[in-house]
C-alpha positions in Angstrom: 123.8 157.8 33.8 121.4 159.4 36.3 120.4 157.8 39.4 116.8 157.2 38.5 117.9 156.2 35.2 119.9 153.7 36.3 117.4 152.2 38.8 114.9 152.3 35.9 117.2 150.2 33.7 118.0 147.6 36.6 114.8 147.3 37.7 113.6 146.7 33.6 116.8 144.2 33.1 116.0 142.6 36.1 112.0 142.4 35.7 111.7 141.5 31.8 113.3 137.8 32.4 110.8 137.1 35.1 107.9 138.2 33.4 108.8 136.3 30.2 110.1 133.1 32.9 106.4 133.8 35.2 104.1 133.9 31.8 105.9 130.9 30.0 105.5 128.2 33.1 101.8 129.7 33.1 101.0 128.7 29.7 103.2 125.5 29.6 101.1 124.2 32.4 97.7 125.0 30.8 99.2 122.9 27.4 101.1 120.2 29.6 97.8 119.3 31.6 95.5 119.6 28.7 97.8 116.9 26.9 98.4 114.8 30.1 94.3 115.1 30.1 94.0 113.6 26.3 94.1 116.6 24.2 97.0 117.1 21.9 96.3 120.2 20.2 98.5 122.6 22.3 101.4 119.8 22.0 101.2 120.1 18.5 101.1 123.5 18.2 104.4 124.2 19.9 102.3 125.3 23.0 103.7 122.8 25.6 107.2 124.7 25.9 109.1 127.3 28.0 110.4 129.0 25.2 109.1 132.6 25.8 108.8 133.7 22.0 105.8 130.7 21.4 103.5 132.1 24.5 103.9 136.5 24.7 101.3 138.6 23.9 102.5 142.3 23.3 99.7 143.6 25.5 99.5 141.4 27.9 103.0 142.0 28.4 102.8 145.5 28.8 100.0 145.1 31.1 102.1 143.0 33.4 105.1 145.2 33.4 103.3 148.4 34.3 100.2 147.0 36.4 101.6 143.9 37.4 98.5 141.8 36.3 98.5 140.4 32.4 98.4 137.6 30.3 100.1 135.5 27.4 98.3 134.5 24.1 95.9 131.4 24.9 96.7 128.2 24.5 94.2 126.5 22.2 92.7 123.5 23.8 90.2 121.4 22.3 87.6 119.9 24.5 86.2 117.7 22.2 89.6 115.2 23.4 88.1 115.4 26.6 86.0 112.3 26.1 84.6 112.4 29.8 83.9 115.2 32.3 84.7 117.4 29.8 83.9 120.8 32.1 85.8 118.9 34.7 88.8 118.3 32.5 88.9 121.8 31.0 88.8 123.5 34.9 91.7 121.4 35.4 93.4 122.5 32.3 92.5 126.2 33.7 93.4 125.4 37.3 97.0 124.4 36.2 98.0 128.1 35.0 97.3 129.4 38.1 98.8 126.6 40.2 102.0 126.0 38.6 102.6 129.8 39.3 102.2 129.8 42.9 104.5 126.4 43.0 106.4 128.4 40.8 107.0 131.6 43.5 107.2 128.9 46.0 110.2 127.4 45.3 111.6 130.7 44.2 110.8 131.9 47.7 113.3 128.6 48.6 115.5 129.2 46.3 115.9 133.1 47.5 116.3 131.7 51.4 118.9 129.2 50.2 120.7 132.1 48.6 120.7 134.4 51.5 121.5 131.3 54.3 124.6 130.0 52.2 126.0 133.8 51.6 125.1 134.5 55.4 122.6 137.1 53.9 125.2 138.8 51.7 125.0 142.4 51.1 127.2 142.7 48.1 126.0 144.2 44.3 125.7 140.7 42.5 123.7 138.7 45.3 121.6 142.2 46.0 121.0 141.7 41.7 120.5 138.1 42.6 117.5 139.0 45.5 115.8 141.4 43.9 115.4 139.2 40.5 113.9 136.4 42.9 111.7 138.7 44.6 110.7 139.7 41.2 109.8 136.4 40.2 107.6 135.3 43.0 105.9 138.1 42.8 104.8 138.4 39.3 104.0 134.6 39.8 101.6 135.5 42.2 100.3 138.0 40.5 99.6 136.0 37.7 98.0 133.2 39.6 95.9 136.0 41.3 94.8 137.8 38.9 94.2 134.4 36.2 91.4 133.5 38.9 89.2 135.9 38.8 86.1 134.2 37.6 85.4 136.3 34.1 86.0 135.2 30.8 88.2 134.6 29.5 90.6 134.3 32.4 91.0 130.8 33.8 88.8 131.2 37.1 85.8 131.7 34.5 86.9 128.0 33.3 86.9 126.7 36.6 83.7 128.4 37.4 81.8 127.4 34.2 82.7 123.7 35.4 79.8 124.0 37.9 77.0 126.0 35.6 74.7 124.5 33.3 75.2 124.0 29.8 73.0 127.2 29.3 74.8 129.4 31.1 77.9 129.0 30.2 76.7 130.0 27.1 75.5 133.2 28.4 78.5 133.8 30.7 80.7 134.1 27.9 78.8 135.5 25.5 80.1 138.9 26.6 83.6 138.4 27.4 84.8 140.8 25.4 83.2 143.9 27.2 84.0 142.0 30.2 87.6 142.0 29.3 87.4 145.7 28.0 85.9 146.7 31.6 88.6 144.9 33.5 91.2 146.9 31.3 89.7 150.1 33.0 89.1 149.1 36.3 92.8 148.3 36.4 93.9 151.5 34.5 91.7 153.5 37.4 93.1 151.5 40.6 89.4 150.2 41.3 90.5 146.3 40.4 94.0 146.6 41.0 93.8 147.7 45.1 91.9 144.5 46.0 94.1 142.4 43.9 97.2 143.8 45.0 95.6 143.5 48.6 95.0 139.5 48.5 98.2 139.4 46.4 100.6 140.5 49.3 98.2 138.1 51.3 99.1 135.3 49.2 102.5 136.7 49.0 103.3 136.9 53.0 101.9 133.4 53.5 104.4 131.8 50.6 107.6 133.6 51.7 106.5 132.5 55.2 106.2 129.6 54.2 109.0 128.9 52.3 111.4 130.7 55.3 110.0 128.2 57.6 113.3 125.2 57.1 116.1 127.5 57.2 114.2 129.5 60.7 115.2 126.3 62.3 118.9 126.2 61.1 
């Protein structure tokens, strides 16, 4: 096996459980808080699970493992549970994707200094396998919470956003999501989205690994 062969089929072993790990906690959130907020219909449709194989979508997949911004298949939430606040309730339904993500690449980032301090920062073949899979998951964690707030439909920042906008305009606002979605597809595909995201991603990125390095910079 060639060189670049081989580092192709490392870095795809070592990437694919992360995505399927990073998209599963996304959509398990948006279900668990939805539930937790009185609506049971991602609960009972198997949604409120880490399983992988009840939240991939094939092309949002795809999208994630080359551009490094995707998406799983929506959990179905039903606001008509939400008995109060229900624009409220639904931004906090969207806001939970997102956020359990970057909790998510947080305590990876631990988890990867707790690795290195114990091994005395180890530069053997498993615990190198062992980084890089880490380093993989807080990133595509990140990513996903990054690129899942962007306030177009039918990504969650739209759901947050749509909390604040009248009745009416929600209405309007995602009236077109589908050319909305179909226009974010190229500007990624041309590099015009995906600089600026990957920009405030390594932002986000260098403040959580900071972050996270921060108790074991004192030991």
């Amino acid at each position: 096996m060639s060189g670049d062969i081989r580092s192709a089929f490392i870095t795809l072993a070592l990437s694919l459980p992360a995505i399927v790990l990073c998209l599963s906690i996304h959509e398990t959130a948006h279900g668990g808080a939805a539930y937790l907020l009185g609506d049971r219909t991602a609960r009972d449709s198997g949604r409120v699970t880490l399983s992988p194989m009840a939240h991939i979508d094939p092309i949002g997949f795809l999208c994630l493992l080359l551009f490094g911004f995707g998406w799983a298949k929506p959990v179905p939430v039903d606001s008509r549970y939400f008995t109060k606040n229900a624009k409220a309730k639904m931004a906090l339904t969207a806001l939970a994707g997102p956020v359990s993500n970057l909790l998510a690449a947080f305590v990876g980032a631990l988890i990867f200094y707790l690795i290195a301090f114990l091994t005395g920062y180890s530069t053997s073949v498993i615990m190198s396998y062992v980084a890089t899979f880490f380093l993989y998951y807080i990133t595509i964690n990140i990513n996903l919470a990054v690129f899942n707030l962007i306030p177009l439909p039918p990504l969650d920042g739209s759901r947050i956003l749509a909390a604040f906008l009248p009745d009416r305009m929600v209405y309007q606002y995602y009236r077109y999501q589908n050319i909305i979605m179909l226009a974010v597809f190229v500007l990624l595909f041309t590099g015009v989205l995906s600089r600026p995201l990957g920009w405030l991603t390594t932002q986000v990125y260098n403040g959580i690994m900071n972050l996270a390095a921060l108790p074991f910079s004192f030991a």
